[in-house]
C-alpha positions in Angstrom: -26.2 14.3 -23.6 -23.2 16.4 -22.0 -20.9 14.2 -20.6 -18.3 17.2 -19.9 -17.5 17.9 -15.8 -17.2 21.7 -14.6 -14.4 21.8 -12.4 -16.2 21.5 -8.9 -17.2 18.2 -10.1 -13.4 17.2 -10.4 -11.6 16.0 -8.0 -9.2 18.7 -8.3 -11.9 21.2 -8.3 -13.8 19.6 -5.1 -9.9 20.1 -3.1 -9.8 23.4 -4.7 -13.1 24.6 -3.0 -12.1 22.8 0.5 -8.9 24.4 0.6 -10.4 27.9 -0.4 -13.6 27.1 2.5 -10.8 26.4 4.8 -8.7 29.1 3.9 -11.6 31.7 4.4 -12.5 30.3 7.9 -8.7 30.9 8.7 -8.9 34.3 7.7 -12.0 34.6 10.2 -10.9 33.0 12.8 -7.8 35.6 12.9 -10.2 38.3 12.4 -12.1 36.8 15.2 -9.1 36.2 17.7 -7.8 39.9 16.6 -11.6 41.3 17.9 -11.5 39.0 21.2 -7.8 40.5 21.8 -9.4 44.5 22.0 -12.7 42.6 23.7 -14.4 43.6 21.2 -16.7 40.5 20.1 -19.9 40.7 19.1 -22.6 38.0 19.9 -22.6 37.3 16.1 -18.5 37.0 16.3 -19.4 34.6 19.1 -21.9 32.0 16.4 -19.2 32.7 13.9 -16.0 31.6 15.9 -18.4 29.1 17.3 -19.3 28.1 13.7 -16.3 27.9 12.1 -13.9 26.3 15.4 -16.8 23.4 15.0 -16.1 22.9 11.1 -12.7 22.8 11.7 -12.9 20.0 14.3 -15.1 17.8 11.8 -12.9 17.9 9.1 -9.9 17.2 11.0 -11.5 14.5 12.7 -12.5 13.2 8.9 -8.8 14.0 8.3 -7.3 11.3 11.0 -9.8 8.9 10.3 -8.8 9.0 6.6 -4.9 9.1 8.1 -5.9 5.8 10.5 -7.2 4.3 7.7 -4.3 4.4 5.3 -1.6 3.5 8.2 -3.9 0.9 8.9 -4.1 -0.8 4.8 -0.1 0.8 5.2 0.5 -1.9 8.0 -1.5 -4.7 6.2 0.9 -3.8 2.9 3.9 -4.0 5.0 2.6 -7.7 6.4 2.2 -8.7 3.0 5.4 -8.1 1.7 7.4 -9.5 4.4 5.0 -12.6 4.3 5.7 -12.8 0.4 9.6 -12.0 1.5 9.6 -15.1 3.6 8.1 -17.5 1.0 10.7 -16.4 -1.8 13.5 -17.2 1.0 11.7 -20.4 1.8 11.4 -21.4 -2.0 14.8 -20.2 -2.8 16.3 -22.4 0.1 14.4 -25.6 -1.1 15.5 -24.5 -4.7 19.0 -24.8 -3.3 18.5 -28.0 -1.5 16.9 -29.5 -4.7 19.8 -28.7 -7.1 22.3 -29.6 -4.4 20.5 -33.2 -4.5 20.9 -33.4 -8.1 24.1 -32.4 -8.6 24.6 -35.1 -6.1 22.3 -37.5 -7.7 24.1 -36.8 -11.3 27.9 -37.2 -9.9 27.4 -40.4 -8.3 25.2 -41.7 -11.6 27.8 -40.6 -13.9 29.7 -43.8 -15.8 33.0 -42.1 -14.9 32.6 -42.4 -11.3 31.3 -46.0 -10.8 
């Protein structure tokens, strides 16, 4: 059984072919805007520029879902801390209050002081 992954099964090699998809449509679409500057576009510039302005939309739109999502578990992070922040004070304060009540507690128990 071969267990080994080519690179566009990696996770490296899966950005790798997004970035280069994305770089190629860039190059069109600068090709394409060049062509629409002279008025020069063919109707199959047209379906490309189409093509490619609707692939960029999609994966920016997958992009700032992805983005919402981590602010989102970002936020809920945040909350935790502070919450866990606010029980270490809380603790720390009764700690205080405790040891101040036995040092209390001991002093006035003491032989010396009766």
């Amino acid at each position: 059984m071969n267990t080994t992954r080519t690179r566009a099964d990696s996770r490296r090699g899966r950005i790798a072919a997004r970035e280069a998809e994305r770089d190629a449509r860039r190059d069109r679409f600068r090709l394409l805007l060049a062509r629409a500057d002279r008025g020069v576009l063919t109707p199959e510039d047209c379906a490309q520029l189409r093509g490619d302005v609707e692939a960029e939309i999609a994966e920016n739109d997958t992009f700032r879902r992805s983005a919402g999502g981590q602010q989102a578990a970002a936020m809920r992070l945040h909350k935790r801390i502070e919450a866990a922040e606010q029980a270490i004070r809380e603790i720390e304060a009764e700690r205080d209050e405790l040891l101040a009540q036995l040092s209390t507690a001991s002093y006035s128990g003491s032989p010396s002081t009766r």
